[in-house]
Structures are given as structure tokens and as C-alpha cells.
N, C-alpha and C positions, 0 to 999 in steps of 0.2 A: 223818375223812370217808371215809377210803380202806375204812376196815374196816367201815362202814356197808354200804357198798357191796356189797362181799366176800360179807358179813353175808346182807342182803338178796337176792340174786343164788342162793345157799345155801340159801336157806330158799325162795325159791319151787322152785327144783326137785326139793328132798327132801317138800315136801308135794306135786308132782306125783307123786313115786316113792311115796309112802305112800299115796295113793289110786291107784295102780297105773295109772300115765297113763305116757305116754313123754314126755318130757320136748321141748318143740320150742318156738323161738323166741317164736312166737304165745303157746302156755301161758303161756310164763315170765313175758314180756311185760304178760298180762293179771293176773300174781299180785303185780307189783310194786308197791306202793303210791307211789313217784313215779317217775318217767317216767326212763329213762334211753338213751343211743342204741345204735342196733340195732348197731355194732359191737360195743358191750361185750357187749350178751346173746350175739353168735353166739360172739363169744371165748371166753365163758364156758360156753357149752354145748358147744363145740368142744372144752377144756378136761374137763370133766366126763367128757366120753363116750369121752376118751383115756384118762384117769385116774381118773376117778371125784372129782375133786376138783375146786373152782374157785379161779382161782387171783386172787392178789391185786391188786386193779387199785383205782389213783389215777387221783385224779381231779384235771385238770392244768386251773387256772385260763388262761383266754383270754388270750393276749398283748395287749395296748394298740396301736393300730394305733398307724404311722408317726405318722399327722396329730394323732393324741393327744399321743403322749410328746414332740412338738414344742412343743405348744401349751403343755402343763406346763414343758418345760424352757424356752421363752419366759417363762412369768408368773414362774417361780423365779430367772431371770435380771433381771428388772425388781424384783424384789421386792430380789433383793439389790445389783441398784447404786441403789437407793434407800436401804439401809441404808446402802452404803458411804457415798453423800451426805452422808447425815447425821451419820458420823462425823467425815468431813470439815471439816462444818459447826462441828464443836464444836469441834475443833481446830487452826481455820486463825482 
């Protein structure tokens, strides 16, 4: 995913360069085919216009709030002293 990215990012600003555009957030922006957030493009044209290169950016899946990984680690906990039960069950 990370190199799609990369990829993408790449390609819109060298086809701004090859129709001889200057290369700025807006352009890139609108060359993108799916949407990505204005941090990455400024990074990445920050990047570009130091070095002429874009550099490689992942893309970091959203942490699970608190109230989620709770709820999960509740049902995984019910789920397994229901098994333990039933182990129980067969051997008592």
C-alpha cells in the first residue's frame, strides 16, 4: 500500500513537471485519483522541492479506541470462561 502511495504522489507531480506546471499542493491534489490527507501531499512536495525526490510514506492503519479494544477484550473474555466451563463440565 505504502508504495502505491509513493507511487501515486510521483506521478502526479512529474506529469505536472512534463506539462511544465510548478508543481503545488492544489495541482497534486487534483491529479490524485484517491483522496489522500494534505499532510502527506505537503510532505511530499516539501520533499520533492528539497531533493527532487518523494520520499516513501506508509500508510499507518487507525488505532482502535480505548472503548473498542475493551469491548473485544470483554467478549474474548466471556467467550473463553465459557469454554473453560465447559471443560469443566466434561471433567468434573
Amino acid at each position: 500500500m505504502s508504495s502505491e502511495i509513493t507511487q501515486a504522489l510521483s506521478e502526479a507531480i512529474e506529469s505536472l513537471v512534463a506539462e511544465g506546471k510548478e508543481p503545488s499542493v492544489a495541482l497534486i491534489k487534483s491529479r490524485l485519483a484517491d483522496p489522500l490527507p494534505m499532510p502527506l501531499i505537503i510532505k511530499a512536495l516539501q520533499s520533492w522541492k528539497s531533493s527532487a525526490r518523494v520520499p516513501k510514506i506508509e500508510k499507518v492503519d487507525p488505532q482502535p479506541s480505548a472503548e473498542a479494544r475493551i469491548a473485544a477484550l470483554e467478549q474474548q473474555v466471556a467467550s473463553l470462561t465459557a469454554r473453560l466451563e465447559q471443560l469443566e463440565n466434561r471433567q468434573g
